[in-house]
Short mmCIF file of the C-alpha atoms (twelve columns), coordinates in Angstrom:
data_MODEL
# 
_entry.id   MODEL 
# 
loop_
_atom_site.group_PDB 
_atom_site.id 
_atom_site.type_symbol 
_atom_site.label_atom_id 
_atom_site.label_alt_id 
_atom_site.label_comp_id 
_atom_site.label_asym_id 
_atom_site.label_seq_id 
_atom_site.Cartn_x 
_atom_site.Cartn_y 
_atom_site.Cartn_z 
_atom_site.pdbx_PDB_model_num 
ATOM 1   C CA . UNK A 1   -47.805 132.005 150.893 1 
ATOM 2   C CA . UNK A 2   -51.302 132.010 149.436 1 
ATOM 3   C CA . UNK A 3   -52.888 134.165 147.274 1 
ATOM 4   C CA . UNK A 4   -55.101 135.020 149.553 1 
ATOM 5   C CA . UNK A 5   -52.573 136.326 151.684 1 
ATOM 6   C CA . UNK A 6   -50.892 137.907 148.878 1 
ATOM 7   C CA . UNK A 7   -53.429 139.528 147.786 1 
ATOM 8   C CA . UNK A 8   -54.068 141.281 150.996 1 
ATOM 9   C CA . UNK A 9   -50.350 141.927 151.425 1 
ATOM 10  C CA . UNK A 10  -50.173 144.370 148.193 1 
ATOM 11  C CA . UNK A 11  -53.293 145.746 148.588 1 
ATOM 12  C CA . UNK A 12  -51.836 146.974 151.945 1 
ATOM 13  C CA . UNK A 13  -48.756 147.984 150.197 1 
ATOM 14  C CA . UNK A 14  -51.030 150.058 147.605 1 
ATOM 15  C CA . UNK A 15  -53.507 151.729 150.735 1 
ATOM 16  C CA . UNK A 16  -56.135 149.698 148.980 1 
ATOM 17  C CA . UNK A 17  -59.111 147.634 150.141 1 
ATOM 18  C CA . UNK A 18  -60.383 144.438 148.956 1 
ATOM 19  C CA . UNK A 19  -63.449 143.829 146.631 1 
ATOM 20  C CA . UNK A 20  -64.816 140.561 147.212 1 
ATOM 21  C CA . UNK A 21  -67.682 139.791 144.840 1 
ATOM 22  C CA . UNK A 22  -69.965 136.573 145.512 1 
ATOM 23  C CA . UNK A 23  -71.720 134.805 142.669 1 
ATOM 24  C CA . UNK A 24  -73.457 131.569 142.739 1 
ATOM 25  C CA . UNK A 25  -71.612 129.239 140.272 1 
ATOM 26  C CA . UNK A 26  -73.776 127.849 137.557 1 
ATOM 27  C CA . UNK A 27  -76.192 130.943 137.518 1 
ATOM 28  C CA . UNK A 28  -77.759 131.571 135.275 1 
ATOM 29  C CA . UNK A 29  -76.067 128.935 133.811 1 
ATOM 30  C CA . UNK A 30  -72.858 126.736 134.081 1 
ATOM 31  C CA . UNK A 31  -71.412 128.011 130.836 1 
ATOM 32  C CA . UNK A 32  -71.598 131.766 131.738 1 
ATOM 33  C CA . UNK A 33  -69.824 131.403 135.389 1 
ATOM 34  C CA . UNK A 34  -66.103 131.527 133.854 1 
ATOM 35  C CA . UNK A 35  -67.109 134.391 131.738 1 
ATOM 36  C CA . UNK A 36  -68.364 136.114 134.455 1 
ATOM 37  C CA . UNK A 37  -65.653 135.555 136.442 1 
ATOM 38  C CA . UNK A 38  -62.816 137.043 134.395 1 
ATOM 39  C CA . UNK A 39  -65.861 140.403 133.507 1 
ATOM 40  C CA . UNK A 40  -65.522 140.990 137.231 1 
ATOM 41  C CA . UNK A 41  -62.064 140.609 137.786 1 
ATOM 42  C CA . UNK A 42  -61.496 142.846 134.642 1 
ATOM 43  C CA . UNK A 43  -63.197 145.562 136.156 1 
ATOM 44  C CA . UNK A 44  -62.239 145.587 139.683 1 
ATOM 45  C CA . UNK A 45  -62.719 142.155 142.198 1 
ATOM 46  C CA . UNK A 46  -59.736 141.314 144.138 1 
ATOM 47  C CA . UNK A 47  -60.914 138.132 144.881 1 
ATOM 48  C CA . UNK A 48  -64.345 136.264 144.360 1 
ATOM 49  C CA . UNK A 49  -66.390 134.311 146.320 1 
ATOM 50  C CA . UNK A 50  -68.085 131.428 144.732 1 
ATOM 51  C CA . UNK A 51  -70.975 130.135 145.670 1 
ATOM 52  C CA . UNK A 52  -71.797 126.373 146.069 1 
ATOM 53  C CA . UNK A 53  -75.395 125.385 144.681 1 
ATOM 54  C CA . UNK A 54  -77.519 123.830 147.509 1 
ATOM 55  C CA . UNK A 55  -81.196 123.034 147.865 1 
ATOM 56  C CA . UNK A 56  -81.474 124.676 151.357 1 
ATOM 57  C CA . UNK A 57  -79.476 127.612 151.684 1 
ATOM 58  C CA . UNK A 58  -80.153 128.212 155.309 1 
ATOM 59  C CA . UNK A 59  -77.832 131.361 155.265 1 
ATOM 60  C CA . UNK A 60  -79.101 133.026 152.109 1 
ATOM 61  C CA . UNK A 61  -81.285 135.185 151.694 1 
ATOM 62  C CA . UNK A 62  -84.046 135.007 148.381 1 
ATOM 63  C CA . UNK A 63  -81.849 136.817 145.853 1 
ATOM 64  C CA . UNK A 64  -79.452 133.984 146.295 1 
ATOM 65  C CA . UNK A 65  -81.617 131.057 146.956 1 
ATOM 66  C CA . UNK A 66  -83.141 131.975 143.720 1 
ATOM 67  C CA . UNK A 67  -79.819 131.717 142.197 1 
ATOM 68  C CA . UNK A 68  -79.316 128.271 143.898 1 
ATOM 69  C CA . UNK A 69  -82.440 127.011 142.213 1 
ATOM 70  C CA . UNK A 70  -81.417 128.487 138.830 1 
ATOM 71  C CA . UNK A 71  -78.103 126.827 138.960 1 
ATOM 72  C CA . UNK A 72  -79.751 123.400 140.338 1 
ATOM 73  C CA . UNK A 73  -82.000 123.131 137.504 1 
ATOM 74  C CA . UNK A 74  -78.714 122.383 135.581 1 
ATOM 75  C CA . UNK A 75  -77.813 120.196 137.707 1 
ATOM 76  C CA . UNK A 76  -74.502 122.120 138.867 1 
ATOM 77  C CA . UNK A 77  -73.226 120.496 142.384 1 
ATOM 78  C CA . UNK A 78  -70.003 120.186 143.667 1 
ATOM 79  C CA . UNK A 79  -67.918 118.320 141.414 1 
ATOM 80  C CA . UNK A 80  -69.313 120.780 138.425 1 
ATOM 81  C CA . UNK A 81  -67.551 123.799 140.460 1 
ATOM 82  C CA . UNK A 82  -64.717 122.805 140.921 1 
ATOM 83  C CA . UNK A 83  -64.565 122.071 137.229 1 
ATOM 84  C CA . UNK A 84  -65.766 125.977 136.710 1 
ATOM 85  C CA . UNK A 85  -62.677 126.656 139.358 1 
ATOM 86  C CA . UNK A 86  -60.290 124.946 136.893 1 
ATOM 87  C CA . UNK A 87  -61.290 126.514 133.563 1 
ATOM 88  C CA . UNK A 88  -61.116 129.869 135.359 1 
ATOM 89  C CA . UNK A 89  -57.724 128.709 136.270 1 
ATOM 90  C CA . UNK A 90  -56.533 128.261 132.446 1 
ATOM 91  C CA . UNK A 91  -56.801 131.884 132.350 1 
ATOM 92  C CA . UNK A 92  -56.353 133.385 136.368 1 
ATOM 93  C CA . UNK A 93  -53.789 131.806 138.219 1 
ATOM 94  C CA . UNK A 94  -53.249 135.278 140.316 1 
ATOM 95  C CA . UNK A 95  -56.815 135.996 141.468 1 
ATOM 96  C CA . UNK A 96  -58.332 134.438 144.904 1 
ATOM 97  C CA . UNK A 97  -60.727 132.142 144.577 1 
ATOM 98  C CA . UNK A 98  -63.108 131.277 147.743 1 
ATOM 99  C CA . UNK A 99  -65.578 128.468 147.815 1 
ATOM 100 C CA . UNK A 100 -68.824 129.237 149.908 1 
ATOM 101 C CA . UNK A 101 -70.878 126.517 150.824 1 
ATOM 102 C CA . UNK A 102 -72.617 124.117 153.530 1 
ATOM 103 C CA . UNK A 103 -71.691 120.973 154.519 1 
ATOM 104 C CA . UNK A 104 -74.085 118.896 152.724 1 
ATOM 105 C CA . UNK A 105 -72.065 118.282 149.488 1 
ATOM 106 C CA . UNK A 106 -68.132 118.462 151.342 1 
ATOM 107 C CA . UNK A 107 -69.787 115.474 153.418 1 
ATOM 108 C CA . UNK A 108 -70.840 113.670 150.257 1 
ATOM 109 C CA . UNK A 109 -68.431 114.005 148.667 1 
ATOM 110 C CA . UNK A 110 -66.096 113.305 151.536 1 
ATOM 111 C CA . UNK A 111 -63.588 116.018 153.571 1 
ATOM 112 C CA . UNK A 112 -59.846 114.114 152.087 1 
ATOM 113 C CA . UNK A 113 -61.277 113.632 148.438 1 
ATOM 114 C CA . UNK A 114 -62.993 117.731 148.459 1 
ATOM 115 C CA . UNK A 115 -59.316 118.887 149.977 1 
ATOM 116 C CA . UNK A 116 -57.881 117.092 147.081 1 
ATOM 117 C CA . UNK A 117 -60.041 117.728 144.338 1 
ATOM 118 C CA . UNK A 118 -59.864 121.458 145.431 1 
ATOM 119 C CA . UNK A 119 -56.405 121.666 145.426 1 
ATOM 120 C CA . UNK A 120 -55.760 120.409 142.160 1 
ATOM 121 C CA . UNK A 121 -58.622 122.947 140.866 1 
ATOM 122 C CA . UNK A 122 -56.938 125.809 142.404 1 
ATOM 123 C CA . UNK A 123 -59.160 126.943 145.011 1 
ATOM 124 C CA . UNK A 124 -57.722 129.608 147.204 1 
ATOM 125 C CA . UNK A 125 -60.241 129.367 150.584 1 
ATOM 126 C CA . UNK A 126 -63.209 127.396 151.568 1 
ATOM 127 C CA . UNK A 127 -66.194 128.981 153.860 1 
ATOM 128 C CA . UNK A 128 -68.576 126.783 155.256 1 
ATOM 129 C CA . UNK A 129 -71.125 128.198 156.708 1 
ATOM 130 C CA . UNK A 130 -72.407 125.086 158.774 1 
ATOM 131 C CA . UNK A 131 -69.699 123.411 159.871 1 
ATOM 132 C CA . UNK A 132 -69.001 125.064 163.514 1 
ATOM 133 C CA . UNK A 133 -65.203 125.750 164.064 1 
ATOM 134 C CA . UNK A 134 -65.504 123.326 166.970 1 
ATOM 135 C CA . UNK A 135 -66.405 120.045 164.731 1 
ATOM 136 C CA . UNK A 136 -64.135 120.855 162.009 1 
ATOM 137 C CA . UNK A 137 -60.435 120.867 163.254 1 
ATOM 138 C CA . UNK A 138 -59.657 117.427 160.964 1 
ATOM 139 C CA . UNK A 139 -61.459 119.700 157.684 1 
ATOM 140 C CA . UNK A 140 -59.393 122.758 158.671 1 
ATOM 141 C CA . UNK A 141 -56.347 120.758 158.864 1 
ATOM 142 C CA . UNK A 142 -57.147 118.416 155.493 1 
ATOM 143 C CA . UNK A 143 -57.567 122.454 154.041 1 
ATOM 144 C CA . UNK A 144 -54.542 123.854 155.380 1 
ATOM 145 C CA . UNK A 145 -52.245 120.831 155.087 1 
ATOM 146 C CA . UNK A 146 -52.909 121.736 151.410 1 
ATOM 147 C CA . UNK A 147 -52.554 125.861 151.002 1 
ATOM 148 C CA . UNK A 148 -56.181 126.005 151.566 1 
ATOM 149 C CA . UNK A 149 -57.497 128.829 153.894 1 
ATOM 150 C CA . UNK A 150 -60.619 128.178 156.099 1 
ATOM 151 C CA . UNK A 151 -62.396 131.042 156.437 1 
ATOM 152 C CA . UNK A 152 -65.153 131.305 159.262 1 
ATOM 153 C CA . UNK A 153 -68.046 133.891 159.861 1 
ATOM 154 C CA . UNK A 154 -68.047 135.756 162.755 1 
ATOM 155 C CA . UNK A 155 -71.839 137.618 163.292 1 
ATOM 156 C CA . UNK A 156 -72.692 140.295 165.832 1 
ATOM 157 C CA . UNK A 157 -73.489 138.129 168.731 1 
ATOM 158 C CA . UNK A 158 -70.171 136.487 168.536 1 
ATOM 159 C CA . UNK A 159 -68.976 136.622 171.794 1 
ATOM 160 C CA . UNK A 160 -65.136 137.670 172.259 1 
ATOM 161 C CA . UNK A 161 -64.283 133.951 173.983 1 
ATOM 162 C CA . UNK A 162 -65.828 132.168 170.761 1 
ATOM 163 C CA . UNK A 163 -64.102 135.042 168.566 1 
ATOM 164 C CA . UNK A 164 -60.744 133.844 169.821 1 
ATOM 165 C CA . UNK A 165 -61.612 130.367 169.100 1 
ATOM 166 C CA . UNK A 166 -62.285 130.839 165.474 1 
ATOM 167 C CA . UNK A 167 -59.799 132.774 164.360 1 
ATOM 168 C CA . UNK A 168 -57.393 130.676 165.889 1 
ATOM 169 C CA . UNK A 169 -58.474 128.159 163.314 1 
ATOM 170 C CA . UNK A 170 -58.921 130.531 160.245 1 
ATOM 171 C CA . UNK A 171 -56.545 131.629 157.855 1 
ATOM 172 C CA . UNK A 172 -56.490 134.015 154.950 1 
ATOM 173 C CA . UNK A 173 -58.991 136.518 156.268 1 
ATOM 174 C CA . UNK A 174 -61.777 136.275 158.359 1 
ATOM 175 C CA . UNK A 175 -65.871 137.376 157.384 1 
ATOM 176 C CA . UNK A 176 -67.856 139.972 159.661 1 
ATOM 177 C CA . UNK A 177 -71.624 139.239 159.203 1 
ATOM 178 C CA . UNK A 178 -72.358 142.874 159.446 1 
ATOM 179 C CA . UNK A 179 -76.095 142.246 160.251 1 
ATOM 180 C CA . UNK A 180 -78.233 139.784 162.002 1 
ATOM 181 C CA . UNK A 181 -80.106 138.124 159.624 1 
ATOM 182 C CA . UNK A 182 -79.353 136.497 156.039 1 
ATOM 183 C CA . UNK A 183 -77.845 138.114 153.155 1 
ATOM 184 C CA . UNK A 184 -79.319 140.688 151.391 1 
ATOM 185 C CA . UNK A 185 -81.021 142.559 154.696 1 
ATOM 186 C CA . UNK A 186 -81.146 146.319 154.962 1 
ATOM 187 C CA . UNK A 187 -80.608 147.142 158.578 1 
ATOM 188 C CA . UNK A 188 -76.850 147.899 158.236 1 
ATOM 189 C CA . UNK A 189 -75.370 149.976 160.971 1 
ATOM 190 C CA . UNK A 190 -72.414 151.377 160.563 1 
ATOM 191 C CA . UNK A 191 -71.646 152.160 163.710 1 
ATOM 192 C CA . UNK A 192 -72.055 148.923 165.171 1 
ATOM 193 C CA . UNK A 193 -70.122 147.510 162.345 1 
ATOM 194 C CA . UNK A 194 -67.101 149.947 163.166 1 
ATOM 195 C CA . UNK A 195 -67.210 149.083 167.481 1 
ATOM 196 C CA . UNK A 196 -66.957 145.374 166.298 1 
ATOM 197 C CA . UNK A 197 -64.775 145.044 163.483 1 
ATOM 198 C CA . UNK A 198 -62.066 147.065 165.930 1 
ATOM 199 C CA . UNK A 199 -63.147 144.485 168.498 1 
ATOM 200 C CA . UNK A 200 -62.167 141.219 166.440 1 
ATOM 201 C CA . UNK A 201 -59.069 143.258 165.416 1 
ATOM 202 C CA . UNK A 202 -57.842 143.367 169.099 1 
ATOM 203 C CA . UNK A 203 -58.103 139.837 168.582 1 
ATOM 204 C CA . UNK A 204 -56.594 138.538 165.764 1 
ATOM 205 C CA . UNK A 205 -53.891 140.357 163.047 1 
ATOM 206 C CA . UNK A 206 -56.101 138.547 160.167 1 
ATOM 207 C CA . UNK A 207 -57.345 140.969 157.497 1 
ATOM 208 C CA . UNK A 208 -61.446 141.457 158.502 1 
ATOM 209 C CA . UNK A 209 -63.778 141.001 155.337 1 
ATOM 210 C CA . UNK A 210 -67.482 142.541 156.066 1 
ATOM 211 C CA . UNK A 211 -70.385 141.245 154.165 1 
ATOM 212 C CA . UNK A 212 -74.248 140.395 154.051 1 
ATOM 213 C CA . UNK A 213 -75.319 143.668 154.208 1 
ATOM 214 C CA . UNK A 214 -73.568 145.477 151.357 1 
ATOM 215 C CA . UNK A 215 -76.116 146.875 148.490 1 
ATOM 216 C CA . UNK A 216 -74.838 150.054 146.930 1 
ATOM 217 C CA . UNK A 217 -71.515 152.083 146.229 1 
ATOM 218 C CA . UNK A 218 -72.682 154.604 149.455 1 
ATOM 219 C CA . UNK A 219 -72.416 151.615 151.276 1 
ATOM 220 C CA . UNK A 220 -69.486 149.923 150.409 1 
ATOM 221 C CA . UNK A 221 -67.815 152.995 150.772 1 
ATOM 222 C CA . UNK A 222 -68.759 153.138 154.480 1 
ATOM 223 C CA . UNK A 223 -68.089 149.632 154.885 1 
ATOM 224 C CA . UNK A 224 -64.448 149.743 153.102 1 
ATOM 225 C CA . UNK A 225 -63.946 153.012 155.569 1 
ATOM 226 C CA . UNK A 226 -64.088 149.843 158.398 1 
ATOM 227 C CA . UNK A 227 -62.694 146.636 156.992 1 
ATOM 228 C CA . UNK A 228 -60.270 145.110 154.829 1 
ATOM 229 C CA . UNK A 229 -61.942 143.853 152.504 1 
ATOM 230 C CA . UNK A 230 -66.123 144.551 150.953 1 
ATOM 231 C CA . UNK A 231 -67.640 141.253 150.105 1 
ATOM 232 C CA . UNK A 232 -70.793 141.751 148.116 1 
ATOM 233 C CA . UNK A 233 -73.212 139.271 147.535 1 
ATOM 234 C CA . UNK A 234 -76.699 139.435 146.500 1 
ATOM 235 C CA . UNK A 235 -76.605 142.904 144.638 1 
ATOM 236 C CA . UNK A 236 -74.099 140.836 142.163 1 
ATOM 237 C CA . UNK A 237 -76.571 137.916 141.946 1 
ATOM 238 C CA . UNK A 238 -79.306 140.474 141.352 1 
ATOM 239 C CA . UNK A 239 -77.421 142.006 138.651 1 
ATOM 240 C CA . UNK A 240 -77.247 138.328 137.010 1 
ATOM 241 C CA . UNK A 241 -80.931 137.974 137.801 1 
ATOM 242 C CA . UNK A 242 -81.655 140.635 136.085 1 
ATOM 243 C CA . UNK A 243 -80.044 140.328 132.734 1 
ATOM 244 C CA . UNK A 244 -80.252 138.975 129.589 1 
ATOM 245 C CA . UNK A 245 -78.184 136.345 127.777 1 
ATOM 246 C CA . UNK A 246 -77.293 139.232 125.396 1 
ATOM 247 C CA . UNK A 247 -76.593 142.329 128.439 1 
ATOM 248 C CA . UNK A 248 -75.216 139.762 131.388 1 
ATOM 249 C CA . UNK A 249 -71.380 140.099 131.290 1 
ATOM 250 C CA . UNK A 250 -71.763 143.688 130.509 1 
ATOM 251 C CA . UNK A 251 -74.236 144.476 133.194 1 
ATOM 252 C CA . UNK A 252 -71.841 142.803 135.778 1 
ATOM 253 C CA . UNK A 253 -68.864 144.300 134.653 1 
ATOM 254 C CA . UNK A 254 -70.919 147.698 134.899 1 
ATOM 255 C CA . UNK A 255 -71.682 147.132 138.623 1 
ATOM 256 C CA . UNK A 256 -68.319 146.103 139.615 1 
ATOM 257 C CA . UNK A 257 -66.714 149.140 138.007 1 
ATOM 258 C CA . UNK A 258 -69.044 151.248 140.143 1 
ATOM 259 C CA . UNK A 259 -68.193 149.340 143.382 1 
ATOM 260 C CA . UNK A 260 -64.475 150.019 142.892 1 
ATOM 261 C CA . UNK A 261 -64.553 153.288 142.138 1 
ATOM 262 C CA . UNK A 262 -67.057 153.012 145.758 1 
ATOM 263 C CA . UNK A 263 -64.296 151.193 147.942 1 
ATOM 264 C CA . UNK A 264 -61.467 153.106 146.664 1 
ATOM 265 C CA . UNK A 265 -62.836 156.091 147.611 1 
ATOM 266 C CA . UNK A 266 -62.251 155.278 151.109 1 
# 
């Protein structure tokens, strides 16, 4: 079983929802990303998504493309992840760890070796946001053939035909863009989250994580009301943004106590 699924598993045993922080590895810089990592599980993340460093973030919205850039101008790519995965690793073996990326640097690097390499790092699930579920079925089963979960967006123009199609390829959870746009945007409904959320759930029994449009503890608390899980992106990168060398970890650790206590109270 992964930990993925674990996780979820005694969450639901507990009447708990998942935190899923995002930060973009190597941001602010490389030797601060393990820190961070154990600050936010410390204080509340159930499972973390990781973001991949790439020069055209076509998902992203500034907040995190300004993170990319930070992290690129120490040269962190790929291979220097995975090597953040494995330190973490020394420490976590219990907490989730999901990779979020493009295709770019998986091609480079090349589907088998990545699988491997990510494996032995102990990475948990792999999102990539460019690789359509219909041209990946060899990726999804290099992933899976290893305890890997591939985990696939699903926006709000997903039709329910496609839906069906994708989550019969995921595994582990799968991600609700909650919002048309990239990450970061303010034009959350709630409502329209709720109809389709209980729309993908009459189609799958895989835990639903909604993301990309959650920016304060009022609305992960909505949000958490709805899914199974609250990812949170770029109001964690714009807590690193904004920080100091000597206030980061504490600043971090700050916001992700305040987004627990958010999603528990649902």
């Amino acid at each position: 079983m992964s930990r993925i699924k674990t996780t979820f598993d005694h969450l639901k045993q507990q009447g708990k929802k998942a935190l899923i922080p995002y930060i973009t590895a190597g941001d602010p810089h490389p030797d601060q990303t393990v820190k961070l990592l154990h600050a936010m599980v410390a204080n509340g993340a159930d499972m973390i998504e990781l973001g991949v460093p790439f020069s055209d973030p076509m998902a992203d919205g500034p907040v995190i493309q300004r993170a990319s850039e930070r992290a690129l101008v120490h040269h962190v790519g790929l291979s220097r992840v995975l090597e953040i995965v494995r330190e973490f690793r020394q420490q976590d073996n219990v907490t989730p760890i999901i990779l979020m990326g493009y295709a770019n640097p998986v091609e480079a690097m090349g589907q088998e070796k990545f699988s491997d390499r990510a494996k032995a790092a102990g990475v948990d699930g792999v999102l990539t946001v460019d690789y359509p579920p219909e041209e990946c079925k060899e990726f999804t089963a290099l992933l899976q053939a290893r305890g890997i979960d591939p985990i696939f967006l699903l926006s709000p123009t997903t039709e329910p035909a496609r839906v069906e199609v994708i989550v019969n390829q995921a595994s582990g959870f799968v991600y609700y863009v909650s919002l048309k746009g990239v990450t970061g945007a303010k034009n959350l409904d709630i409502e329209e989250v709720a109809q389709k959320v209980a729309e993908i759930r009459t189609l799958t029994d895989l835990p639903v994580g909604v993301g990309f449009g959650v920016r304060d503890a009022a609305t992960a608390t909505a949000v958490a009301a709805i899914g199974d899980a609250v990812v949170v992106g770029s109001r964690m990168v714009q807590a690193v943004e904004q920080s100091n060398d000597q206030n980061l970890v504490d600043n971090v650790a700050a916001l992700m106590k305040e987004l627990r206590i958010a999603v528990d109270a649902a």
